[in-house]
C-alpha positions as CSV (number, residue, x, y, z in Angstrom):
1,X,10.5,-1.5,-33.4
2,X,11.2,0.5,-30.2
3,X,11.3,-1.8,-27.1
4,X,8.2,-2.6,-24.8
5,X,8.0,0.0,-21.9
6,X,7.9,-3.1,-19.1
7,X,8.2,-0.8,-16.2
8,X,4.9,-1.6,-13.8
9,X,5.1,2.6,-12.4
10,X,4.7,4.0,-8.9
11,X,3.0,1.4,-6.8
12,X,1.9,2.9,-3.5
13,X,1.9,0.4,-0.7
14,X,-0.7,1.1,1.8
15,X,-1.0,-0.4,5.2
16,X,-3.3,0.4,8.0
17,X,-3.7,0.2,11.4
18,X,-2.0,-2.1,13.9
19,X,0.2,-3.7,10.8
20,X,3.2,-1.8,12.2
21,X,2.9,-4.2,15.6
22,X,3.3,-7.5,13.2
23,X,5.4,-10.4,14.2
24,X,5.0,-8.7,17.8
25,X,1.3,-8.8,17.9
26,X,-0.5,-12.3,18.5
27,X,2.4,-14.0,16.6
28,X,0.1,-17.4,17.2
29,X,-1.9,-15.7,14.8
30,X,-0.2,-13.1,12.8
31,X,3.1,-15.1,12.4
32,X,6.5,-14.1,13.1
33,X,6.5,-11.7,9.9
34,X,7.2,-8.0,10.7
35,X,5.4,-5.6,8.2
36,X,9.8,-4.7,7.1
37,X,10.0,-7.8,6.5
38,X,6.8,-7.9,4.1
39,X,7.7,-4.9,2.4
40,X,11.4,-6.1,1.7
41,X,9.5,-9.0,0.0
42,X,7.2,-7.0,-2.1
43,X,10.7,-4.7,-3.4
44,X,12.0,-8.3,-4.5
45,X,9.1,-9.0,-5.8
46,X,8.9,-5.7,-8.0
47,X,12.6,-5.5,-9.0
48,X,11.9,-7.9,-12.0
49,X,9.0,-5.7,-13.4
50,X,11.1,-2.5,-12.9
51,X,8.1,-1.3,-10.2
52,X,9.0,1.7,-8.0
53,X,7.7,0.7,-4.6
54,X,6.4,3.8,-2.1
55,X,5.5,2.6,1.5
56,X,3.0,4.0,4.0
57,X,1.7,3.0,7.1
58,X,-0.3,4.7,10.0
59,X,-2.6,3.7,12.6
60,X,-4.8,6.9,12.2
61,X,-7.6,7.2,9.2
62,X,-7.1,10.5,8.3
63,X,-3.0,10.2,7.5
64,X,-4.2,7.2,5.1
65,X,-6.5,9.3,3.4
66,X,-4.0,12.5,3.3
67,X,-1.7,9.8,2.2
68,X,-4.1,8.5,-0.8
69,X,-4.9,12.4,-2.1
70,X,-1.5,13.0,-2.0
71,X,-1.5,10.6,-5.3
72,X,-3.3,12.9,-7.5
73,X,-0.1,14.6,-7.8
74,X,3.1,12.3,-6.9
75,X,2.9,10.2,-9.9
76,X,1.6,7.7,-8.4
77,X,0.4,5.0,-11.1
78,X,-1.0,2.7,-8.3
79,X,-2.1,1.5,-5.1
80,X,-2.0,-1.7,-3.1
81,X,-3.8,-0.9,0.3
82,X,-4.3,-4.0,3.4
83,X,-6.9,-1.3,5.3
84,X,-6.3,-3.8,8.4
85,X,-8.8,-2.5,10.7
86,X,-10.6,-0.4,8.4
87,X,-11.3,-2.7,5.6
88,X,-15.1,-3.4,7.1
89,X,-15.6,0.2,8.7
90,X,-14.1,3.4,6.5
91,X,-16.6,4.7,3.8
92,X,-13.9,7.8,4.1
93,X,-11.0,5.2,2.9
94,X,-13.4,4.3,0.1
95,X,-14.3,7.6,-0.9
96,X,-11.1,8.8,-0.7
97,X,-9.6,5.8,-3.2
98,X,-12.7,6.9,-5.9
99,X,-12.0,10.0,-5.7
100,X,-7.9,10.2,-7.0
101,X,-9.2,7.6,-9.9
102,X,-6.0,5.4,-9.8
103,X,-6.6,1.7,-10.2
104,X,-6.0,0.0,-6.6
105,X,-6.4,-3.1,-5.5
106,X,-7.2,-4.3,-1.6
């Protein structure tokens, strides 16, 4: 019997606006965490389930959605997006998500 394939894909990591300014930003609230040193935790994290981890982050909308179409044809298996500020307010996010038909998760 031929070995289980337990590579997890592409996993594009999404962040949004302002996440760039973290463990600088209100650190009484935010922490001390920078968003490099959340993303070197999420490649740890990955590395046992043989993930590929891609990174993005912008504080403008429209490079998150460019960002997210570009998935249709990078081989991207799926997406993690933290929308930050848009999470509440971006049908255009939303829309943009439904219509590359990967699985995500916020």
């Amino acid at each position: 019997m031929a070995p289980k394939n337990t590579s997890a894909g592409n996993i594009l990591i999404i962040h949004g606006p302002n996440l760039n300014l973290l463990g600088v930003r209100e650190p009484e609230i935010y922490g001390g965490m920078t968003l490099q040193d959340i993303n070197r935790n999420l490649v740890e994290l990955a590395e046992s389930t043989g993930a590929k981890l891609n990174f993005f982050q912008s504080n403008a909308e429209s490079a998150l959605i460019d960002r997210i179409q570009q998935t249709m044809s990078d081989g991207t298996d799926f997406i993690i997006i933290n929308p930050a500020a848009y999470t509440h307010t971006s049908i255009a996010l939303r829309d943009a998500l439904a219509a590359v038909k990967l699985p995500f998760i916020e």
